[in-house]
N, C-alpha and C positions, 0 to 999 in steps of 0.2 A: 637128280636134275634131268635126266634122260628121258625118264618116264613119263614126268611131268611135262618134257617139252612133245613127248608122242602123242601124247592128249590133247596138246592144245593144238598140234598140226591135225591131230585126228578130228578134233571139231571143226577146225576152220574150214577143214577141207570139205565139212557137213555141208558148210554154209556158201558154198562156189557153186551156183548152178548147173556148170558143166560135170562137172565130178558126181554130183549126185543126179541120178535116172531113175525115170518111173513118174506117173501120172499119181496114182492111188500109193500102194506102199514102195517107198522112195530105197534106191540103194544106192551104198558108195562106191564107185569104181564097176555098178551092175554084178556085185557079191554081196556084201553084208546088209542089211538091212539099217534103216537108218528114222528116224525121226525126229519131229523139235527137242523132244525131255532127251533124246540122246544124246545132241548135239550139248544142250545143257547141262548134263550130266558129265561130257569128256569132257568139255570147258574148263568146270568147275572140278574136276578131278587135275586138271593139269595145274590149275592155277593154285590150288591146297597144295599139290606135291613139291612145287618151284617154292611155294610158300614154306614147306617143313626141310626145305636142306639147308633151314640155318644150324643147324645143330642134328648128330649124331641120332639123338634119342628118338625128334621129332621124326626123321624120315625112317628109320626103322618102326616106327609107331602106326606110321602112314603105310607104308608099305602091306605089314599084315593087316589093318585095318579094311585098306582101298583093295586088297587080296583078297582078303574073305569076303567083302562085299561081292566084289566079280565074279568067284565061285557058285555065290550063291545066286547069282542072275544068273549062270548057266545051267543053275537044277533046274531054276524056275523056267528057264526056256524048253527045258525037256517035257517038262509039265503042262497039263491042256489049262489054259488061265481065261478065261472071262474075255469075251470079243472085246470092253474098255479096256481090258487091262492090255491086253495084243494089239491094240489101236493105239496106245500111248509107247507102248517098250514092243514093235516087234521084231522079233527075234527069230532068222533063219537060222541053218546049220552052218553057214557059216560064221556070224555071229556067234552062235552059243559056242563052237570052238573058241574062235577069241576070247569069249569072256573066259572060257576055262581056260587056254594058256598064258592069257595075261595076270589070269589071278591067282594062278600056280605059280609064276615066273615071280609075280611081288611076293607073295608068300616065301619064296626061299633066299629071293632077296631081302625080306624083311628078318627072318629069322638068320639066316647068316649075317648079316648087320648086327643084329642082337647080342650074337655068339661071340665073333672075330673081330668087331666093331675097326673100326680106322688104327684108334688109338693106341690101342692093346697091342701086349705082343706073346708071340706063345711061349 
């Protein structure tokens, strides 16, 4: 539920004028980099992840899933990608750090969920 609600304080915050600076490529707080597909991407990630903690399975599921996607937006940040594709998703080094420790951070949350789950006990 946490995670989920960071994301959707992380969009909304997309969407506050003053919060986000810059004329051309736009940032949050004048650090991470920020765009419309962003803003609708943390949206929609918060609202999936508030959406999967009705059940164990679900939010462990989401976890590693919404992880490894994040990871792999921070390869792809390292990576030189096509001035459309850097116009839609750009991504400084501060961003591409986030996307890597938020999507290490669900990765170990997902897979300890997995392992230790609520229910269980050792």
């Amino acid at each position: 539920m946490l995670i989920g609600l960071l994301f959707l304080v992380l969009g909304a915050l997309q969407l506050i004028p003053g919060v986000t600076v810059g004329d051309g490529p736009r940032t949050l707080f004048g650090v991470f980099a920020v765009s419309g597909l962003w803003t609708l991407i943390h949206l929609l990630t918060g609202a999936v992840a508030v959406f999967c903690t009705r059940s164990d399975t679900l939010s462990s599921r989401f976890l590693i899933g919404a992880g490894g996607l994040y990871v792999v937006l921070g390869f792809a940040g390292l990576l030189p990608l096509p001035p459309a594709v850097e116009d839609l998703l750009p991504m400084n080094t501060a961003a591409i750090c986030l996307a890597f420790g938020l999507g290490t951070a669900m990765l170990i949350f997902g897979a300890g969920w997995l392992r230790f789950g609520r229910g269980r006990r050792r």
